[in-house]
N, C-alpha and C positions, 0 to 999 in steps of 0.2 A: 480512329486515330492513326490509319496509315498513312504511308507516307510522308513523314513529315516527324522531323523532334518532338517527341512528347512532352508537351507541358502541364507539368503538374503543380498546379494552383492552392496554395494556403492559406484558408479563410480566418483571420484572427491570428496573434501573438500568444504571448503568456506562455506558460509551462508547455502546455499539448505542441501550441503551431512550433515554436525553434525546436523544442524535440526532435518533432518533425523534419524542419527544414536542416538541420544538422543531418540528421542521419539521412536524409535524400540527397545533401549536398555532395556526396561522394557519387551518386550515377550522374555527374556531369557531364561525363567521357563515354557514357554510354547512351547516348540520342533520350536523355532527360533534359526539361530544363525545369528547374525550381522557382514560384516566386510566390512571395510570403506579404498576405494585404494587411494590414493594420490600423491604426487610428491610436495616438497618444491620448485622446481624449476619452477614451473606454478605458477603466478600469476592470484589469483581472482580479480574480479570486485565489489567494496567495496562501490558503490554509493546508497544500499540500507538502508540507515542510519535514515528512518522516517518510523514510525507504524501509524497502527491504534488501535482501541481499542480490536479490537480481539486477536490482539498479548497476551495480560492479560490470555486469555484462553488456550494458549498454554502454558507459561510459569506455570498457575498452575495446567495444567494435568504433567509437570515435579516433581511439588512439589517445587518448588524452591521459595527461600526466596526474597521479591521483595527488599529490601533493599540492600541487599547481590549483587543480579544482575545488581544494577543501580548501588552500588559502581566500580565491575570488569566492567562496559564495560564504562564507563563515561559518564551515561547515565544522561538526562534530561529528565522533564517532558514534553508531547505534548498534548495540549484541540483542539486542530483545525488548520487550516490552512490558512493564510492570503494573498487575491488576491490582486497583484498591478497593476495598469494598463492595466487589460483586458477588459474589456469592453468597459472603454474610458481611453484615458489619463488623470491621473490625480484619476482614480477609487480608491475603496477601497474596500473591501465586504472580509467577513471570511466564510470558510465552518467550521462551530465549531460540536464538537460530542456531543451527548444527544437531548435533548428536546428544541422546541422551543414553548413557550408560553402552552396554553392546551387546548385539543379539549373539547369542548361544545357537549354533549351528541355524535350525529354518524357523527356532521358536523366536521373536521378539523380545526386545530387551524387559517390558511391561511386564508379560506372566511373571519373568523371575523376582521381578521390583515387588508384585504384588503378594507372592507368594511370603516372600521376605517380610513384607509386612505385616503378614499373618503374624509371624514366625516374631517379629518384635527383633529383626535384624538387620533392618534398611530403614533410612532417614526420610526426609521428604524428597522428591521427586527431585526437584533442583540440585539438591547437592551431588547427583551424578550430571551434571550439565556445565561442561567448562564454560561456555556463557555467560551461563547466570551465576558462577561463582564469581569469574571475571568481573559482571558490571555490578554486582552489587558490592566488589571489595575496589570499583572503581577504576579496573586496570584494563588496557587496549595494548594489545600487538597484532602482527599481520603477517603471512609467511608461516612456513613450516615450527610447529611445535619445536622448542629448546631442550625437554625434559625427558622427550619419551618418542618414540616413533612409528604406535601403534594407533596414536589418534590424528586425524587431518588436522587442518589449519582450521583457525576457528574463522568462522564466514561472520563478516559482517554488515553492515550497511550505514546510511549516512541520517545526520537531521542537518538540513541546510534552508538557507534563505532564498525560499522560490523565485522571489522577484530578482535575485541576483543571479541563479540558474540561469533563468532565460536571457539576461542581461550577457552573462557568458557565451551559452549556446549562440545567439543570435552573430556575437563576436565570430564563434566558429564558422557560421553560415554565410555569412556575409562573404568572409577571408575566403573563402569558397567557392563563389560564384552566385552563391543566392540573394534572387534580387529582392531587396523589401519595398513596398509601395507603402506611402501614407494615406490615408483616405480613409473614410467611415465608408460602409455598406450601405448602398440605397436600394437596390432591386437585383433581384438574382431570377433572369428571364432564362424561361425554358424554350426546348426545342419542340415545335409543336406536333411533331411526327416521334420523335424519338421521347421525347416529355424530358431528356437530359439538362442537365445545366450546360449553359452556353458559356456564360459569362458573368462576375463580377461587376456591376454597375456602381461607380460611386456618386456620392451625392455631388461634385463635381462636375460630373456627366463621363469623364473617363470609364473606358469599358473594357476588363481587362479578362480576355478569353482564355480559353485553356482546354485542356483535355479531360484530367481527372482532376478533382476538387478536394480537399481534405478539408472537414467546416470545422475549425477550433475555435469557434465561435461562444462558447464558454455554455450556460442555463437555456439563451434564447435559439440556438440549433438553428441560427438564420436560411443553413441548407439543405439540413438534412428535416428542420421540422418543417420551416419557415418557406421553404419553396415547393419541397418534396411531399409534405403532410403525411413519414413515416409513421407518425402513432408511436405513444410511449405504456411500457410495462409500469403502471406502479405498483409499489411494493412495500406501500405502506400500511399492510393488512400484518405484513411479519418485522418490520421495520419501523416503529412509529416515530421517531425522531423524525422532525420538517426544519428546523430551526437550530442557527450554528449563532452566538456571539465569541468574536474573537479579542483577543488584542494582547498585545507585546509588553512586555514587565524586564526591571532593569534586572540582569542578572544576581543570581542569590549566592557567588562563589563557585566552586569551580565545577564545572559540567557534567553530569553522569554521563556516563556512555550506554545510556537506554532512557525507552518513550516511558512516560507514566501517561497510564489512563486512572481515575477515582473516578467510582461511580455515585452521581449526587441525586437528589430528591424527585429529578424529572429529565435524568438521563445519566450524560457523564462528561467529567473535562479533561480537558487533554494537556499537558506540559513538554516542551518539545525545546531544551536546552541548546539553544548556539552558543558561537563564541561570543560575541557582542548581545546576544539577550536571549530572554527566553519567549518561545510561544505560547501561549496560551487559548484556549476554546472551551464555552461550554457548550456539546452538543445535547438539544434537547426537544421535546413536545408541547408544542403551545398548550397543548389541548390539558396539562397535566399542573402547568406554571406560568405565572406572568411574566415578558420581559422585563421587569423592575426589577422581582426575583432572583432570575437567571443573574442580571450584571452584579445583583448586590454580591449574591454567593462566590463569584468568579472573581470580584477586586478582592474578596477578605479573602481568596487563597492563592493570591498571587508570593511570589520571593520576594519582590523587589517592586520599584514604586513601577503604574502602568505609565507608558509610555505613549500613549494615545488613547483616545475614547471609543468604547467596545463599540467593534462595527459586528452589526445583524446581516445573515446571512439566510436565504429561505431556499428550501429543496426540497424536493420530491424524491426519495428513492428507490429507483429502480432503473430500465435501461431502455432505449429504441428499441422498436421490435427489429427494425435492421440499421444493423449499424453500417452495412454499405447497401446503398441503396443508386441503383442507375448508376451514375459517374460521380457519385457523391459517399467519402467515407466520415466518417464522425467519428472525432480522436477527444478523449477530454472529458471535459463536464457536457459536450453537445454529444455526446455519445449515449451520457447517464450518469447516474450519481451513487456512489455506495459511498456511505457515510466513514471517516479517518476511522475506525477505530482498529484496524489491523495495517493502517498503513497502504493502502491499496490503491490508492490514485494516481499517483505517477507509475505504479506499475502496470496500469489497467492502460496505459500510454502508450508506453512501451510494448507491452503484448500486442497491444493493435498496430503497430507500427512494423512491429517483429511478423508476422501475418500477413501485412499489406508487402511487406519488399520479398516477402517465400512468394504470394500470388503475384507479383506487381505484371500489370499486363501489357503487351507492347501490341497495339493496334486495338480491334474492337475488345470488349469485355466479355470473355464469356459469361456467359447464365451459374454453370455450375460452378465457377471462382466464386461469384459473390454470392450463391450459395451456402456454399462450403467453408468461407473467412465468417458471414453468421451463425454456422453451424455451432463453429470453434470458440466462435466470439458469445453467445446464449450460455454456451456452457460452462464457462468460467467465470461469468457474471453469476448464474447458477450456484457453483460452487463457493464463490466467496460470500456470495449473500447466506447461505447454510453457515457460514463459516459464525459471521457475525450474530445469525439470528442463534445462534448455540449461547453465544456470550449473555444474552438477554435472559432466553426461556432457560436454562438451566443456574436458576439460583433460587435460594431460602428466603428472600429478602420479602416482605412483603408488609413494609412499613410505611410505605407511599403507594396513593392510588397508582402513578405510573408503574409501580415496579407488582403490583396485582394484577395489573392491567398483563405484562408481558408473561407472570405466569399462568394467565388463563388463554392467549392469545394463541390461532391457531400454528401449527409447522410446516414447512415443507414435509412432505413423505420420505424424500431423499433422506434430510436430516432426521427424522422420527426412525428411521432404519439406522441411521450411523450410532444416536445415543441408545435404541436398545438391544443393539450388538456387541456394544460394549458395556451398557448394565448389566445382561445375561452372561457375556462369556468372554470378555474382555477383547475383543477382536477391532481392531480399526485394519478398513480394507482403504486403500485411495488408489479415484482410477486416472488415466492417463490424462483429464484436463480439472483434475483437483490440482491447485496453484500451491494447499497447503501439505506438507508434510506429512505423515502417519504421526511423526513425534510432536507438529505443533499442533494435530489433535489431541493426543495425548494428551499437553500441558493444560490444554483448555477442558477439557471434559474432566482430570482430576482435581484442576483448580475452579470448575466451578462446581464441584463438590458430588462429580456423580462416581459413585465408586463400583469396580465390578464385581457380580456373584460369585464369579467361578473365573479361574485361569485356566492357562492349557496343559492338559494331564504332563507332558513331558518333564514342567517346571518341578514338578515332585520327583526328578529322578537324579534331581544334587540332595545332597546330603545337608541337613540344615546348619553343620559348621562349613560347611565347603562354602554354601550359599552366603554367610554371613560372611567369611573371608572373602567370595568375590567382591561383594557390596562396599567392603572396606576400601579393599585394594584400588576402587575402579575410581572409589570417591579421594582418596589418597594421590593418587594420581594429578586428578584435575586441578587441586590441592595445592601440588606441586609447582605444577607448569602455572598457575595464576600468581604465584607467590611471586615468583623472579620475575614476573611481565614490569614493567615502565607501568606510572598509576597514568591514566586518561590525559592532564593535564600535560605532564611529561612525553607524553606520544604527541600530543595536540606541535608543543611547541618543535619538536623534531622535523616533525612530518606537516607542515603546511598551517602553520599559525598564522593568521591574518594580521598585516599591520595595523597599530594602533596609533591613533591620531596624537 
């Protein structure tokens, strides 16, 4: 690639490719040039419709105005995410984002929670999580606390309309410099010396070259599988869900500002509230239920009437064993698939994207870059798969074949060390490419009902009125500052309400 502007080539639209070609459109000035191949006659996969709060970081390495964003995609606020029925019937438990309660010099917030709990002087978990006080009494602000000035700002993230995201992004890209081709994918010829990709060939005969490749080619990995013959990890020996039906319902009133996941007879559905409607998915295991099943269960818990007919969605989950392979990177669904249930697909985007512009390489490619971007890239695929298979193996439930099936089914070792570190002695350790939190271990491991033996000897050295006074104060507090917030609705219409026809 010396020599000469680097042209870097985007296989596919949808979420992954304008991501992409958005946030590439900024090295225009730097001997890049961007172009982004598509086809209106492929349909994307649009179930990626809930963030986390890192999503925040990408949109303001765009420069994009957040107000402006939540109007064009009809977006809503998200604090967290609420479990129904996973651990037992009848459960409750939120993973909410931020802080829960506060650690006491190098001990963790936890020992003292649990100790307290002994002691019959601390609530449930949530009620120290300004969060999840916030979204379940339905209230959204943004910016520094009003109340108090010992807790951050509360972090949030968005549920917005994917197809309208890239609809946006693409606006971005374009405005930019980035040039979009229309055309289907016909042949993707290698380099017979180098085995690289050459060129984009479309079934028109146009043949459009480049240097490095990004395949956002959605399931079918047109370059990364499809040319290159990477090989995929499945992962559905800890993961058994293959099978998604989705489909959109008229809204049921006014919007929580958090995801619900319920877990049903042969997996679990998803609720994922815009302004103009709400999401809806059953993800599940063929092998457990019939499709007739799955749609009957998902139209009887919809809000509102549906507004199309459930589309079936089929996957494998797990990941490429290299997601950059030769001059070919996989962003997306062609990279691999971890099922929505923590929200991880547009961040799993992002990450890769975040990775490729730290390596991005100007002339040949070294060996150890695209080593090293798989190294980073294995192991947070890694971590977030533990993350999920924790939500399944650790519950009581076992009134459906599926749901015996996932308490007998094997673990990661990683994971098998994280839950009995915290059954013995309540310890959650996370290391530098865990995506999730210590505390949104936490929420998960005590909402799905694993409780710890033993705390850390230090938490016995408050005094059990002091203890019970912290616990008060801390949740008094959160209390506070949720009280005065703007409810959801009220934030919505200030800060980037969509027009209404």
């Amino acid at each position: 690639m010396t020599g000469h502007q680097t042209h870097i080539v985007i296989a596919g639209g949808g979420t992954a490719g304008w991501m992409a070609a958005a946030l590439l459109s900024s090295f225009g000035q730097r001997g890049y040039r961007v172009t982004l191949v598509e086809s209106e006659e492929i349909g994307t996969v649009g179930v990626g419709e809930a963030t986390i709060p890192q999503i925040n970081l990408y949109n303001q390495a765009l420069g994009i105005d957040e107000d402006e964003f939540v109007r064009a995609t009809q977006a809503t606020y998200k604090l967290g995410i609420e479990f129904v029925d996973w651990s037992h019937l009848g459960s409750r438990y939120m993973h909410a984002f931020g802080d829960i309660g506060r650690d006491i010099g190098i001990v963790p917030f936890q020992h003292y929670w649990h100790r307290a709990r002994q002691l019959g002087v601390a609530d449930e978990l949530g009620h120290y999580s300004l969060n999840e006080i916030a979204a379940r009494d339905g209230r959204m602000q943004r910016g520094p606390l009003k109340t108090t000035d010992v807790v951050p700002a509360m972090p949030y993230a968005f549920h917005f309309d994917a197809m309208l995201y890239a609809a946006y992004l693409r606006r971005f890209a374009e405005e930019r410099g980035v040039e979009r081709i229309e055309g289907k994918i016909a042949d993707v010829p290698l380099d017979g010396e180098s085995g690289d990709v050459i060129a984009l060939v479309l079934d028109d005969g146009r043949s459009i070259g480049g240097d490095l490749f990004i395949d956002c080619s959605g399931f079918r990995g047109l370059l990364i599988e499809g040319a290159l013959a990477t090989g995929y990890d499945d992962w559905s020996n800890y993961l058994p869900a293959n099978r998604a039906m989705a489909v959109p319902c008229a809204s049921g009133g006014a919007p929580n500002p958090y995801t619900r996941s319920t877990a049903r007879m042969a997996g679990w559905q998803w609720r994922i509230p815009l302004q103009h409607r709400i999401g809806n998915g059953y993800v599940f295991c063929d092998a457990f239920t019939t499709h007739d099943e799955v749609r009957e269960t998902l139209l009887a818990n919809l809000d509102g009437e549906a507004q199309a007919e459930p589309r079936l969605l089929r996957f494998v989950t797990g990941r490429r064993r290299k997601c950059w392979n030769r001059n070919v990177v996989a962003l997306g669904l062609a990279s691999g698939f971890m099922e929505p249930l923590e929200s991880t697909s547009i961040h799993l985007i992002q990450a890769g994207l975040s990775r490729l512009i730290k390596m991005l390489p100007e002339g040949r490619i070294p060996t150890a870059v695209i080593d090293e971007y798989n190294r980073q890239t294995a192991l947070e695929y890694e971590s977030i798969r533990d993350f999920l298979v924790l939500h399944y193996k650790a519950t009581t439930r076992d009134d459906t074949p599926f749901w015996r099936h996932c308490a007998a089914m094997p673990i990661p070792d990683s994971l098998a060390h994280k839950i009995e570190l915290f059954r013995e002695a309540g310890h959650i350790f996370r290391t530098s490419d865990d995506l999730f939190t210590e505390v949104g271990w936490l929420q998960v491991l005590v909402g799905q009902g694993i409780e710890p033996a033993a705390h850390h000897p230090l938490a016995d050295s408050v005094e059990p009125g002091d203890l019970a006074s912290y616990m008060e104060t801390w949740e008094s507090l959160m209390r506070r500052e949720a009280k005065q917030m703007p409810t959801h609705t009220q934030f919505l219409h200030s800060h980037g309400a969509a027009q209404t026809a």
